[in-house]
C-alpha positions as CSV (number, residue, x, y, z in Angstrom):
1,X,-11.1,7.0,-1.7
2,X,-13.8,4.7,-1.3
3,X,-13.3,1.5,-3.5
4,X,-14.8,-1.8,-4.3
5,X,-13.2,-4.9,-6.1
6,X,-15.4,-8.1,-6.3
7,X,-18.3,-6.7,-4.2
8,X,-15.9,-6.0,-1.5
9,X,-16.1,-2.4,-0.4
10,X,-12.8,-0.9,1.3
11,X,-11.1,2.6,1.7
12,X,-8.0,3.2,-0.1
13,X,-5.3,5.5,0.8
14,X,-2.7,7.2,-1.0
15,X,0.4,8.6,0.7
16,X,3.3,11.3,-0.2
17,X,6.4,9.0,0.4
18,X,7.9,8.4,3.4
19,X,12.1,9.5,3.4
20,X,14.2,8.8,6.6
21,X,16.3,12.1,5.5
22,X,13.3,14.5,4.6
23,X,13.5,17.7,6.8
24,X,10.9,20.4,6.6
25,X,7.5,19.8,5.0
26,X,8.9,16.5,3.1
27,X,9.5,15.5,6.9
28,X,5.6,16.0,7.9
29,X,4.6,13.7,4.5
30,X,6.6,10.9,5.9
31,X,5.5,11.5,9.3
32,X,1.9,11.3,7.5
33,X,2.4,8.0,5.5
34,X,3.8,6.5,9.2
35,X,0.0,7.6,10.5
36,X,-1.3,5.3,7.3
37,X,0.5,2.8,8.0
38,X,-0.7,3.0,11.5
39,X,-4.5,3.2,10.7
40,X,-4.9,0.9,8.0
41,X,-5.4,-2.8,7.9
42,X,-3.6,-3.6,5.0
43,X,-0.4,-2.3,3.5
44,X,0.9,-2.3,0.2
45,X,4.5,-1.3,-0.1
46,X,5.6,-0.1,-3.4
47,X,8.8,-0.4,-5.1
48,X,10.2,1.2,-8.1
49,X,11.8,-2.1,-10.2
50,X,13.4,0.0,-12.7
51,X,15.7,1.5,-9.6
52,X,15.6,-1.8,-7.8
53,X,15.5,-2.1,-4.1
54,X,17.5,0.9,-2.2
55,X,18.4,1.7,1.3
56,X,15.6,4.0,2.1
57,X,13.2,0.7,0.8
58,X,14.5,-1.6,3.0
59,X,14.5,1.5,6.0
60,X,10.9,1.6,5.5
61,X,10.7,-2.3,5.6
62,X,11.6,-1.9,9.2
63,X,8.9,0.0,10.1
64,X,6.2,-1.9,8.5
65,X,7.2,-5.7,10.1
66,X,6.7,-3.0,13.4
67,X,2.8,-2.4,12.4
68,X,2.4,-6.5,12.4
69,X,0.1,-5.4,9.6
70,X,-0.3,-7.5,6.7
71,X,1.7,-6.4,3.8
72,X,1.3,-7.4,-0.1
73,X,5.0,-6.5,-1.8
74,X,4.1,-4.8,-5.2
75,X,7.4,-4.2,-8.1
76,X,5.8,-1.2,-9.9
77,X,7.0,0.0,-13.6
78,X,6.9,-3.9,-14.9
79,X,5.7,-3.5,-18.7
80,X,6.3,-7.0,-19.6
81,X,7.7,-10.7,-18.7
82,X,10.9,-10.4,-19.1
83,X,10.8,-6.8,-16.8
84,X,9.3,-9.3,-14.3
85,X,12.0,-11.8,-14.5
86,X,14.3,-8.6,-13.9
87,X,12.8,-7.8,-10.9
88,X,12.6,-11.0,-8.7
89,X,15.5,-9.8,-6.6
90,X,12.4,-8.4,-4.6
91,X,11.7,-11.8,-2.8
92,X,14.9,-10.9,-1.1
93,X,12.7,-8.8,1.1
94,X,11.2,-11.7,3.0
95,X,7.2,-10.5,2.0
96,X,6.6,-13.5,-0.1
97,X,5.4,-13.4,-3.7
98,X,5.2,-10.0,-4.9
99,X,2.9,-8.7,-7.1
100,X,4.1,-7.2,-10.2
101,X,2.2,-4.4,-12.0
102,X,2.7,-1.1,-14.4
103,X,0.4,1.0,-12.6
104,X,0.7,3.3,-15.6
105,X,-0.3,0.6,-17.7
106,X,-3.0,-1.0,-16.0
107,X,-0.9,-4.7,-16.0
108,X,-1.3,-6.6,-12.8
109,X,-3.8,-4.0,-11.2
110,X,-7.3,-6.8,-11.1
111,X,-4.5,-9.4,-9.5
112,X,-3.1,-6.7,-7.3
113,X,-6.9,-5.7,-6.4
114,X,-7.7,-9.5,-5.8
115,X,-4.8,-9.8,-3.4
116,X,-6.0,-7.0,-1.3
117,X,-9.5,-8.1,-1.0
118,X,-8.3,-11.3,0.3
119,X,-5.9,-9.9,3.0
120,X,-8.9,-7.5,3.8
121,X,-11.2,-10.5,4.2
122,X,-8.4,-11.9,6.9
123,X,-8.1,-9.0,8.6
124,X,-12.3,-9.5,8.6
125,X,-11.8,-12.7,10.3
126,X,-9.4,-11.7,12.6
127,X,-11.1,-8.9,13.8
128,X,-14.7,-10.8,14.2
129,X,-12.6,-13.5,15.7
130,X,-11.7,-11.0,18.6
131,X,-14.9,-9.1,19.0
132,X,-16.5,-12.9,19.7
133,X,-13.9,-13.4,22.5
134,X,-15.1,-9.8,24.4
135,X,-18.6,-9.3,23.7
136,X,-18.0,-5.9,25.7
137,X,-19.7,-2.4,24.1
138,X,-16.5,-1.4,23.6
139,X,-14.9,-4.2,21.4
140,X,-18.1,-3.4,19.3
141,X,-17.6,0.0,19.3
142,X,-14.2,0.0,18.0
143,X,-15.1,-2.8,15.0
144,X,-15.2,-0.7,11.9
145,X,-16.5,-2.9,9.1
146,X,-14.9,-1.0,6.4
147,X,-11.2,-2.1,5.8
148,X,-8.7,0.4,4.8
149,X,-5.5,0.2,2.4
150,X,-2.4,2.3,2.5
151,X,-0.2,2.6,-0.7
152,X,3.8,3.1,1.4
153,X,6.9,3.2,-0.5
154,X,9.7,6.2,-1.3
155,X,8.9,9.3,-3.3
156,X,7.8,8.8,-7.0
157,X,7.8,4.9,-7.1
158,X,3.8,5.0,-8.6
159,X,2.3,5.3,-5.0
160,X,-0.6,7.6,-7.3
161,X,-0.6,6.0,-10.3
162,X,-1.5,3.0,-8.8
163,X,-4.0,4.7,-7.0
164,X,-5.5,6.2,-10.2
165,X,-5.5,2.4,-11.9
166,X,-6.7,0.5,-8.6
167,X,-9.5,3.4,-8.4
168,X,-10.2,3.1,-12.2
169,X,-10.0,7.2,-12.4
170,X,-8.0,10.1,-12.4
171,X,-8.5,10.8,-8.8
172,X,-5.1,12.1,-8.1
173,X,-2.2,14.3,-9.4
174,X,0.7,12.5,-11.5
175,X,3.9,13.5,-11.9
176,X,7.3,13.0,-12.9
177,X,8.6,15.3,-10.0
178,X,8.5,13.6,-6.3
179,X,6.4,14.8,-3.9
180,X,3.3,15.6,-5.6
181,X,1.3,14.0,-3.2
182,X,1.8,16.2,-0.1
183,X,-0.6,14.3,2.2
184,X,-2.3,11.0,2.4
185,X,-5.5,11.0,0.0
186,X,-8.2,8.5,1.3
């Protein structure tokens, strides 16, 4: 979806979850998240606090540090303070400060949204930095001045909610069952 925080006009994607374990069609949506991750310039890896970091979390960890992309660390399903003191066991993961939101709620989301602009205004930088190093037709041709975001994490950690409240719409499907989202929605 096309988005815009603060004048800053970027693409956001949602994904379906990715599982080490999935098989079958719940395989392809993982293999589908690993293409967002691969495409976009920033990352933001969300985590269920109410469930608290599991295996699969950390699995997925892996293979973001692998994209060198940069990553902002968001603890979804915090409703208050003392949720958020709950849930600092997620600097364990090494990703800094994370950002703590109720997607459902709307808490954290204009913080959240701030974070990504900056890291999208970095990856600006970077990316004029390199095009003025090889001032070749083809550095310019591969310079894309929108910026895209991929929402990562398991199955049913508020990949879509967050979506909806980033986007300030209903633009996808909720619901309590995993899997709702079935391919990446940009």
């Amino acid at each position: 979806y096309s988005a815009n925080w603060a004048g800053y006009d970027f693409t956001l994607m949602d994904t379906g979850g990715w599982d080490s374990k999935a098989e079958g069609l719940e395989e392809q949506v993982s293999l589908a998240a690993e293409l967002a991750i691969e495409i976009s310039d920033v990352l933001v890896f969300v985590v269920d606090t109410r469930v608290g970091v599991q295996l699969q979390d950390e699995q997925l960890l892996k293979l973001i540090r692998k994209s060198n992309k940069p990553c902002i660390l968001v603890g979804n399903k915090v409703d208050n303070e003392q949720e958020e003191l709950d849930s600092m066991e997620l600097w364990n993961l090494g990703l800094g400060e994370p950002a703590f939101v109720s997607a459902l709620h709307g808490r954290g989301s204009g913080d959240l949204l701030d974070r990504v602009v900056s890291e999208l205004k970095k990856a600006d930088l970077n990316k004029t930095n390199l095009a003025s190093l090889d001032n070749s037709d083809e550095e310019a041709d591969i310079y894309n001045p929108i910026r895209s975001v991929a929402l990562v994490g398991k199955p049913n950690v508020g990949k879509s909610s967050l979506l909806n409240q980033l986007a300030g719409d209903k633009r996808v499907v909720v619901s309590d069952v995993a899997g709702t989202t079935r391919d990446p929605v940009d």
